[in-house]
C-alpha positions in Angstrom: 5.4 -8.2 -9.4 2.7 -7.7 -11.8 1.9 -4.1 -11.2 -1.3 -4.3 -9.2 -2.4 -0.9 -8.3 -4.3 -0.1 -5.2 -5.6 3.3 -5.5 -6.6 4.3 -2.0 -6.5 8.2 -1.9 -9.6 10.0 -0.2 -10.2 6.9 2.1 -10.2 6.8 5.2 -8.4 4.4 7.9 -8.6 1.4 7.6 -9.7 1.3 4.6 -6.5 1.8 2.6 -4.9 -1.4 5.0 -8.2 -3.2 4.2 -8.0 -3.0 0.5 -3.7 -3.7 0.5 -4.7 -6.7 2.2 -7.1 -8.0 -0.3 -5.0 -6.9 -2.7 -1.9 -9.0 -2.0 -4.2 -11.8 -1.0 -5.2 -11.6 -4.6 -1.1 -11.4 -5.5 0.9 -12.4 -3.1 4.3 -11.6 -4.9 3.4 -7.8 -4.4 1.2 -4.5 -5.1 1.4 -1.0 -5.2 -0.6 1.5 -3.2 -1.6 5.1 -3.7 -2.7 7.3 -0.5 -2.4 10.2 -0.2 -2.2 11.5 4.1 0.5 10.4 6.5 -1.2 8.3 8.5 -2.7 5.6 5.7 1.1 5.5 5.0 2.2 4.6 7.9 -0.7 2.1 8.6 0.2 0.8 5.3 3.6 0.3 6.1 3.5 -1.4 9.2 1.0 -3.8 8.3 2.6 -4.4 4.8 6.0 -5.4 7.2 4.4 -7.3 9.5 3.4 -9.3 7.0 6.6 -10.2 5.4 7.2 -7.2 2.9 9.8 -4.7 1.6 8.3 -1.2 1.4 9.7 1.2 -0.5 7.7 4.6 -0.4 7.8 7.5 -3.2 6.2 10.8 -2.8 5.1 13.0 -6.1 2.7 15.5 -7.1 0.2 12.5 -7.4 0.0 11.3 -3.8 2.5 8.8 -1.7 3.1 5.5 -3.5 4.3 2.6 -1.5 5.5 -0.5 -3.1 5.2 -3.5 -1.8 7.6 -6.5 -2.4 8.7 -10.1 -1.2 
């Protein structure tokens, strides 16, 4: 994976599931998404597994960060 960073805190749904999507149409191999409220993580993760990914989710001072991988 090449890092890509999708910073989606402050947005609203669906916008953090609109701009993942764009984003690993752009690189399909994998991104990484910041958000930062319950519900754009969960959105986030189901769409990110129904469409063929591993999540893996990390919580910090900074916000929630989900990885995405193939």
């Amino acid at each position: 994976m090449k890092g890509n960073l999708v910073d989606a805190r402050g947005r609203s749904c669906p916008e953090p599931v609109l701009l993942t999507k764009k984003a690993i149409e752009a690189s399909p191999d994998g991104v990484k998404v910041l958000v930062d409220n319950a519900t754009a993580r969960e959105n986030i993760k189901r769409f990110a597994k129904n469409s063929g990914y591993n999540v893996e989710v990390v919580e910090n001072d900074e916000g929630i960060l989900l990885t995405l991988s193939r």
